[in-house]
N, C-alpha and C positions, 0 to 999 in steps of 0.2 A: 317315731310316731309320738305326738303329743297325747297322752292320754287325759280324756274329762276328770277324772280325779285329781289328775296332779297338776290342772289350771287354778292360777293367782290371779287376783284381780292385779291390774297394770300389765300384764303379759301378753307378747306380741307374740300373734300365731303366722304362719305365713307356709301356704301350700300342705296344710294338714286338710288330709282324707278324713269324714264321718258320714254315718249314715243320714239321709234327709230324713225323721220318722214321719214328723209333718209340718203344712205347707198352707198357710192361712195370709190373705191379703187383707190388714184390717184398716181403718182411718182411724186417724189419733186426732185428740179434742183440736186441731187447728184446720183440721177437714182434710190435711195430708195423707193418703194414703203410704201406707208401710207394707214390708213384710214379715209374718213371724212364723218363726221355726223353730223345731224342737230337731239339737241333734242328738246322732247316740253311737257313742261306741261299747267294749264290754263292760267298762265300768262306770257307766251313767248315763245320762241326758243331759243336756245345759240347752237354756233359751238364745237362739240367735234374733236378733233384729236387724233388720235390711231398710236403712231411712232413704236412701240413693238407688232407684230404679237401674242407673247406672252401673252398679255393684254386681249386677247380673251379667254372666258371661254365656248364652244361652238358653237354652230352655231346659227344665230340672222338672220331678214334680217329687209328692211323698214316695219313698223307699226307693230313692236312687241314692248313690253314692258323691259326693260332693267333695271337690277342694276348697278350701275356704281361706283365707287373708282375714284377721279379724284381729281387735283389740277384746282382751276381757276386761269386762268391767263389771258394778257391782248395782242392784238396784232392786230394793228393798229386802235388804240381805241375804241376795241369793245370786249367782254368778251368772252374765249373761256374755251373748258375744255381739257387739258391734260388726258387721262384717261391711267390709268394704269393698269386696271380691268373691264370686262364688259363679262355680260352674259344674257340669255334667261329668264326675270322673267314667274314664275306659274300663272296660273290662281287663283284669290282669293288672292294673296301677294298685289292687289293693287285696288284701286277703282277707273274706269273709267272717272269716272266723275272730276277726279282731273285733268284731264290731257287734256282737250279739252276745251278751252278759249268760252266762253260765253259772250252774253250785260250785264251789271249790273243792267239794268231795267225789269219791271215783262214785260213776252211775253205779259200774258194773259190780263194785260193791256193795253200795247200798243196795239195790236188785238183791242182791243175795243174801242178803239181810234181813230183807222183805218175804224173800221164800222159806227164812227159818222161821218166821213167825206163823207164816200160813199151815207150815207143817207140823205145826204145835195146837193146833185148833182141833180140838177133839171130835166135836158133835160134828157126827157124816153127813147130815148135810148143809151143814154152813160152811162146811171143807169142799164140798164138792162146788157148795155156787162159788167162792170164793178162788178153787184152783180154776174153775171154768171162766172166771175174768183174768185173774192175773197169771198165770202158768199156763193156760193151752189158746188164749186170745191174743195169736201173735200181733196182730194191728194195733191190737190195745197195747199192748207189752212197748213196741216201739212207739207208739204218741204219747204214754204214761213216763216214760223215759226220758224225751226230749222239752215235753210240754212245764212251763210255767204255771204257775199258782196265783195268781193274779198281774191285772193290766200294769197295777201300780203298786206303792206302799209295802210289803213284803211278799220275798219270794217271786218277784218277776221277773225271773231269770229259767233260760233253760237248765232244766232238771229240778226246778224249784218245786214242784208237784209233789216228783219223787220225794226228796228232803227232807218239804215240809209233811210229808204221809207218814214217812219213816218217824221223825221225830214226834209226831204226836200217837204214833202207835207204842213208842219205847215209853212215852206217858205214861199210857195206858194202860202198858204189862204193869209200871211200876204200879199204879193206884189197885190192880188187881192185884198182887203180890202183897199188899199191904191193906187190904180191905177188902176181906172173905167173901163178905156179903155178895159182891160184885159176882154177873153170870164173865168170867174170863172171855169164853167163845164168842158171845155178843159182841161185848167191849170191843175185841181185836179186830173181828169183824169188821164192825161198824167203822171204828178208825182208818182202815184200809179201805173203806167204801166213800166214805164221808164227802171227799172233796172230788169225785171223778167227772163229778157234772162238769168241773172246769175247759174239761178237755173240749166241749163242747159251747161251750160260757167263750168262750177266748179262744182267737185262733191261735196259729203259731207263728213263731217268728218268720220272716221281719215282724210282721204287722203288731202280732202280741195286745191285741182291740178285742174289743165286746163284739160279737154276732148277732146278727139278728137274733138267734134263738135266744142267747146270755139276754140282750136288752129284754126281750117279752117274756123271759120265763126263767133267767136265772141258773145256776148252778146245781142250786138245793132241791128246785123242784126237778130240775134233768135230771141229776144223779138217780133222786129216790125211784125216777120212773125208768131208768134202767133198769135198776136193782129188782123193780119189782115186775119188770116185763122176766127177766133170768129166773127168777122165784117160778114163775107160774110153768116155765120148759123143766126144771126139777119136780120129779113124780114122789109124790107125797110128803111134799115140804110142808110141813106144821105150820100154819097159820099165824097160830100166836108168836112163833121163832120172826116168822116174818117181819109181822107189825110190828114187832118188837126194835129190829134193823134198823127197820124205815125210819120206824118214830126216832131213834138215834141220829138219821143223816136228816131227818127234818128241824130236829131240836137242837142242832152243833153251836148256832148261831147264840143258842140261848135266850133271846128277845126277841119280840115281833117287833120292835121297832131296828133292831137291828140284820134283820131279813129271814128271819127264823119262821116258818107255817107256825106252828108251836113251839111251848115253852117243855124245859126236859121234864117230865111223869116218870121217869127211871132214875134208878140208880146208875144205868151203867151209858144216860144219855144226860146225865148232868155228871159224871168225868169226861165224855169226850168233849160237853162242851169246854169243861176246866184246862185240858190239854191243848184242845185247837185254840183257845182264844188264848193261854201262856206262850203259846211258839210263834204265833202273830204278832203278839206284842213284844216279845223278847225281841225278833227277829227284824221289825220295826225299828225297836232302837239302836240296835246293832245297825241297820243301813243306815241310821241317821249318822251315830256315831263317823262310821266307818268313811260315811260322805263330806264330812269336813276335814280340816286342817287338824291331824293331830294335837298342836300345839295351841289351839282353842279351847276352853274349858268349857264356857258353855255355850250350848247350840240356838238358843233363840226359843222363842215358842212356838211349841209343837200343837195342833190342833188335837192330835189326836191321843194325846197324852194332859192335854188340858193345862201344859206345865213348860216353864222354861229348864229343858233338858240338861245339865250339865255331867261335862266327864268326871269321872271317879279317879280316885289316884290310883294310879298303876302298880300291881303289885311286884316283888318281885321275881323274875322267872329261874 
């Protein structure tokens, strides 16, 4: 199997399996109609274009499986595929599991990485709402497990959730561990809470898209209103503990113009934005890196780094 990664521009593909993700008929400035696709296996996406209606062997649509005949080429420095050939693959011509991007770390460990943290959380009852999502919410347990972190951009990969949860919770101990001031139990909390709306923001794979509910109402606002429907089934949950939470997974974003309800009022809701928005952007440039040609120095400009990315010199291991 040809894997998206390891496609060069000039390279002849010929009867390699991907997934269709999607499936758009558009006209290009001569009033020609085309087709354009987005394929994907585990380690990427690339743009197909279909110029020859001819090129179709059947009928296909988004999240079916496809063989494809195609030239790579290159157009406006990002790899696409010419295809000249494409049809409907059989069930059993292909193994699923090649083709939906994954963390590279064990779930089942980080899980349990996740449960030493929870059991470090002193105040009883931010331990009790806290085990009652992630330790006895078996459904949660397996969609928090398998489910990605966003459509695009980082962590769109099954078990990216988990990952990116874990990683900005290890933040978090750090900035508690080193700045007293900070309420520990909030912080850890709130980090393990922060991003749960997504499960509900985005389905699962294949599809791995915005939901209706994500488009009208977002992650930030779903999460916090989980959170705080669980608060209200806890008998005699301290109020202020609460608001305190909330205000953390409403402020993660840090800006209202970056989707944030509020800006952080806390101390321990301006670290988790500093944790969540460092493992974004870390994690960002690592899939930029990671998605070129190692042998490329630099990556082009990044939109969201405002910068032309280049690689660093490799240390030695």
């Amino acid at each position: 199997m040809r894997y998206i990664r390891d496609l060069r521009e000039g390279d002849d593909i010929v009867d390699q399996i991907y997934l269709c993700k999607s499936k758009q008929i558009l006209t290009g400035k001569s009033g020609k109609e085309y087709v354009s696709l987005i394929l994907q296996d585990k380690t990427g996406t690339i743009d197909g274009k279909i110029w020859d209606y001819n090129s179709e062997i059947g009928s296909y649509e988004a999240f079916d499986f496809v063989h494809i005949d195609a030239r790579v080429t290159s157009f406006q420095n990002a790899l696409q595929l010419n295809i000249r050939k494409i049809y409907k693959s059989r069930e059993g011509e292909y193994y699923p599991e090649d083709y939906f991007p994954k963390t590279a770390y064990d779930v089942e460990e980080m899980y349990k990485i996740i449960k030493k943290y929870i059991n470090s959380i002193k105040e009883p009852k931010l331990k009790e709402l806290i085990e009652g999502i992630f330790i006895k919410d078996a459904d949660f347990i397996k969609r928090f497990k398998d489910h990605s972190a966003a459509k695009s951009v980082h962590h769109s990969f099954m078990g990216g959730l988990l990952e990116h949860t874990l990683k900005v919770v290890k933040m978090c101990d750090f900035y508690a561990a080193n700045y007293p001031i900070i309420n520990r139990d909030i912080l850890i909390s709130s980090a393990l809470l922060h991003d749960i709306g997504k499960m509900d923001e985005i389905s699962p794979y294949p599809q791995n898209d915005y939901t209706d509910d994500g488009q009208l109402l977002g992650h930030i606002f779903i999460g916090a209103n989980k959170v705080m429907e669980r608060i209200k089934g806890i008998s005699d949950f301290p109020e202020k503990l609460g608001n305190e939470v909330i205000h953390c997974m409403l402020a993660h974003h840090g800006e209202l113009e970056y989707g944030s309800p509020k800006k952080p009022a806390t101390i321990e809701a301006l670290a988790l934005h500093f944790a969540d928005n460092t493992d974004s952007k870390i994690q960002t440039m690592t899939e930029i890196l990671n998605a070129n040609d190692p042998k490329v120095e630099w990556m082009g400009y990044q939109r969201l780094f405002e910068s032309n990315v280049m690689r660093s010199t490799k240390g030695v291991e």
